[in-house]
N, C-alpha and C positions, 0 to 999 in steps of 0.2 A: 504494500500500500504506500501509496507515494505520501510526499511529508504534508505536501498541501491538502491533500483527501485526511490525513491523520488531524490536521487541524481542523479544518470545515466541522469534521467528527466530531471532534473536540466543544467545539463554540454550538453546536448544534446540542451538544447533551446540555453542554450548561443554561441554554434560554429552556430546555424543557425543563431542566431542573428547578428554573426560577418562577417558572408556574409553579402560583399557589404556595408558594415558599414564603414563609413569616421570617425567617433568622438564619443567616451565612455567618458562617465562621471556618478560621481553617487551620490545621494543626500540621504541627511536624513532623511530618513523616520519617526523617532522614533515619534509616537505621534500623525501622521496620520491615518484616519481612513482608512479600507478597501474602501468604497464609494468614498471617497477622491480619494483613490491608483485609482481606475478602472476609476472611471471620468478623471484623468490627463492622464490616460492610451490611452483613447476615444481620447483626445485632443487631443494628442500627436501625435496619428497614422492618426488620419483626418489631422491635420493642416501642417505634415509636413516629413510625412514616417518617424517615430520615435518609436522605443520599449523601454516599459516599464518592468523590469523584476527584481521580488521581490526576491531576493537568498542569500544565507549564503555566503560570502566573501571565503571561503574556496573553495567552491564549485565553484565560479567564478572565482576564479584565477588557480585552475587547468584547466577551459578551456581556459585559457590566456595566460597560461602557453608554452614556445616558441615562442610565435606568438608575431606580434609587437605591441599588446598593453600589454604587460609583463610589460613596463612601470609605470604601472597604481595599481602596487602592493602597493605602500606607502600611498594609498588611502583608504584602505582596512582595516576601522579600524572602528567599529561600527556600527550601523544599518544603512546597504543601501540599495537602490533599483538602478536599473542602466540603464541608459538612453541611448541606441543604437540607433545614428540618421542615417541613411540608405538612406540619399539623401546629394549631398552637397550643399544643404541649411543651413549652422550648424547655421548660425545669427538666421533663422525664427525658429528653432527647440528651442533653449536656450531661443528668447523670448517669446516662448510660454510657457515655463516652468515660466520665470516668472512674465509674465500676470499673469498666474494660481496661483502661490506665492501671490502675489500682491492680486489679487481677495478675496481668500480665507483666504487674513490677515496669512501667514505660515512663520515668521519671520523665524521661531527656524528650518526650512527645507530646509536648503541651499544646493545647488551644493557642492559637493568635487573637486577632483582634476579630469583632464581629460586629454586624450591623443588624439590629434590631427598629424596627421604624423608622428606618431611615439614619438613624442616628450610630456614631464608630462608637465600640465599646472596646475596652482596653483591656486586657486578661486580668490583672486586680476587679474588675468591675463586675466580672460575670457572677459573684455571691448575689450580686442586687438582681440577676437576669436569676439563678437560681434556685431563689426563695420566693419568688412573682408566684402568686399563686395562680391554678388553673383557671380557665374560663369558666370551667361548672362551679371553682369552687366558689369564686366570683358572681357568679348567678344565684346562687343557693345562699351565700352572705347578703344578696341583695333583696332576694325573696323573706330571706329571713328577716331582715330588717323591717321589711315590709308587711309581714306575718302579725307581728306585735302590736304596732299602733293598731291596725284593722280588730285584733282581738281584745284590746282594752277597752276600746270605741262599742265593741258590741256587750263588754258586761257591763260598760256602764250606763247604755241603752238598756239593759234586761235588769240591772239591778230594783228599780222603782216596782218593775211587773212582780221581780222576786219576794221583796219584800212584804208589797201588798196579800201575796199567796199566803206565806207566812201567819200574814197575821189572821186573814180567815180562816186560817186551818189550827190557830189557839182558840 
């Protein structure tokens, strides 16, 4: 396959991977085994709708290029592979990456920087990206919020009916 079909290849997985994609981030690969790479790949895609995608930095920031993860250029600076999470779960996707760190003893293969809304996050930063709680959990805090006035509201409308009962029934 010639170098310019490798590429085109290239730039054409990373806009599919940018579908629907919440959070890029890219890690260091250098030193990792191929086994390694397709194992964390497995993980990644089972535990959390996550792409793993091995590419020349050149080649990935021309398909980033305009688009709002252009951000994510100052990242782009040695051997990476880049982690497209594609649900927004981004908590359960980061600590799946690093379970698999952890597991596999990968000190030297840290996260880089990552862009989340648009915005570059810097590897110290990602504790704040990984305590965000989920959308549901967020939904059901908001529900719940919402649950309590609604239910004071209705026993302190029932409470007069209540009492009235009460006292016909002494």
């Amino acid at each position: 396959m010639s170098s310019l079909r490798r590429a085109l290849l290239v730039a054409g997985k990373t806009k599919l991977n940018l579908q629907n994609c919440h959070f890029i981030t890219g890690i260091n690969y250098n030193g990792l085994t191929v086994k390694q790479l397709q194992e964390l790949r497995g993980i990644l895609r089972e535990n959390s709708n996550t792409k793993l995608l091995v590419a020349k930095n050149t080649l990935v920031f021309k398909a980033l290029e305009g688009t709002k993860w252009e951000s994510l250029k100052p990242c782009m600076k040695g051997m990476n592979a880049w982690i497209f999470v594609q649900t927004e779960d981004i908590p359960a996707a980061l600590k799946t990456f690093v379970s698999f760190q952890k597991e596999k003893k990968l000190f030297d293969n840290n996260l880089g920087g990552a862009v989340f809304e648009e915005k570059l996050y810097a590897p110290q930063d990602y504790k704040v990206i990984e305590t965000m709680p989920s959308r549901e959990d967020v939904y059901g805090m908001m529900f719940g919020g919402l649950h309590w006035p609604g239910l004071d509201l209705v026993n302190t409308l029932e409470a007069p009916a209540a009492s009235e009962n009460e006292s016909a029934a002494a």
